[in-house]
C-alpha angles and dihedrals in degrees: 000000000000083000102054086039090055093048092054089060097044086053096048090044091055090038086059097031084056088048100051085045092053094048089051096054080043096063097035098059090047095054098038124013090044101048086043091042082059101040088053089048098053094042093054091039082057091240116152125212108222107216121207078221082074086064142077117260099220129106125220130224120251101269099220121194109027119225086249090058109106087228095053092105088065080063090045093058087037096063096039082048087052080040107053094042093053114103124152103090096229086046078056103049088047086057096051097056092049091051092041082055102040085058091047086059095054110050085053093064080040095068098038080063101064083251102122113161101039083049085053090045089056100047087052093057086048095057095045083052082058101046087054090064099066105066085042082067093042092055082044101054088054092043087063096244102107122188112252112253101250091059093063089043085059095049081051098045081046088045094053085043094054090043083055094053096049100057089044084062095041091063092034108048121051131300094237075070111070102085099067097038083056093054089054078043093061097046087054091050089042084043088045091053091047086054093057097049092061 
C-alpha cells in the first residue's frame, strides 16, 4: 500500500516537473529563438527597421492656415504685426523660431498634399526666419542680456528637426526638386554652424 502510494506521487511529481519544462522551452523559444529567427530573415532579405531612435526627438507646432487657404494672407499681417512689436531680442528670437517652425509645419502638410513646390518655397522661408535668430542672440549676448541656455539646446534640437525633414523630402518629392531643396540643405548647415559658435 506505502509502495503504490509512493509511486503515485512519484508519478504526479514527474507529470508537474514535464509541464513546467515544457512551459519553459515554450517561453524561451518565444522570447528568443522567434524574435532571432526574424531578425535573421529580414537581414538577409535586405529589409531595414526604421527606429524612432533614428529620429529627433522634437515636436512641431500645428501648423494652422496653410499657405493655399484663401485667408492665409490674415496670418500673413498678423505675424509682421507679432513681428514688428517685438521687440526684446531674445522675445524675437523666440518668435522667429515659432514662426520658422510653424513653416516648417506647414510645408510638410504641404507635401503630403501633392503641393511640392509651394511646400519647397515654405520651407525655404522657414529656414531664412531661423537664420535670422543667430545674429538676435549674438546683440543680446553684448547687450548683456544673454539667451538661457535652454533656449539655444532647443534651436539646436529645431535645427536637427528641420535637417530631418529636409532630407525626408529629399528622398519623397521629385528629383527635379532637389535643387532647390539643397539650396534650403545648405542655410540650415550654415544655420547649424552659427548655432555652435554661440
Amino acid at each position: 500500500m506505502v509502495r503504490g502510494c509512493f509511486f503515485r506521487v512519484f508519478y504526479v511529481y514527474s507529470r508537474c516537473l514535464m509541464k513546467n519544462i515544457a512551459r519553459l522551452i515554450l517561453i524561451v523559444f518565444t522570447l528568443v529563438v522567434l524574435p532571432l529567427t526574424a531578425y535573421f530573415v529580414m537581414e538577409s532579405s535586405g529589409a531595414t527597421i526604421d527606429t524612432a531612435a533614428n529620429k529627433v526627438a522634437y515636436d512641431l507646432p500645428y501648423p494652422g492656415i496653410l499657405p493655399d487657404h484663401p485667408l492665409y494672407f490674415v496670418k500673413i499681417i498678423r505675424d509682421r504685426i507679432t513681428e514688428f512689436v517685438s521687440r526684446d531680442t531674445i522675445k524675437k528670437a523666440e518668435v522667429y523660431l515659432l514662426f520658422s517652425d510653424k513653416r516648417v509645419s506647414m510645408s510638410m502638410s504641404l507635401a503630403e498634399k501633392g503641393k511640392n513646390k509651394q511646400a519647397i518655397e515654405t520651407f525655404s522661408k522657414a529656414e531664412k526666419y531661423f537664420i535670422k535668430i543667430p545674429p538676435l542672440l549674438k546683440t543680446a549676448k553684448k547687450q548683456g542680456s544673454a539667451a538661457p541656455s535652454s533656449f539655444v539646446e532647443t534651436l539646436k534640437l529645431s535645427n536637427s528637426k528641420h535637417r530631418e525633414l529636409i532630407n525626408e523630402l529629399l528622398k519623397t518629392l521629385p528629383a527635379g526638386l532637389n535643387e532647390s531643396l539643397n539650396e534650403v540643405l545648405n542655410i540650415n548647415n550654415e544655420i547649424k554652424s552659427d548655432l555652435e559658435s554661440l
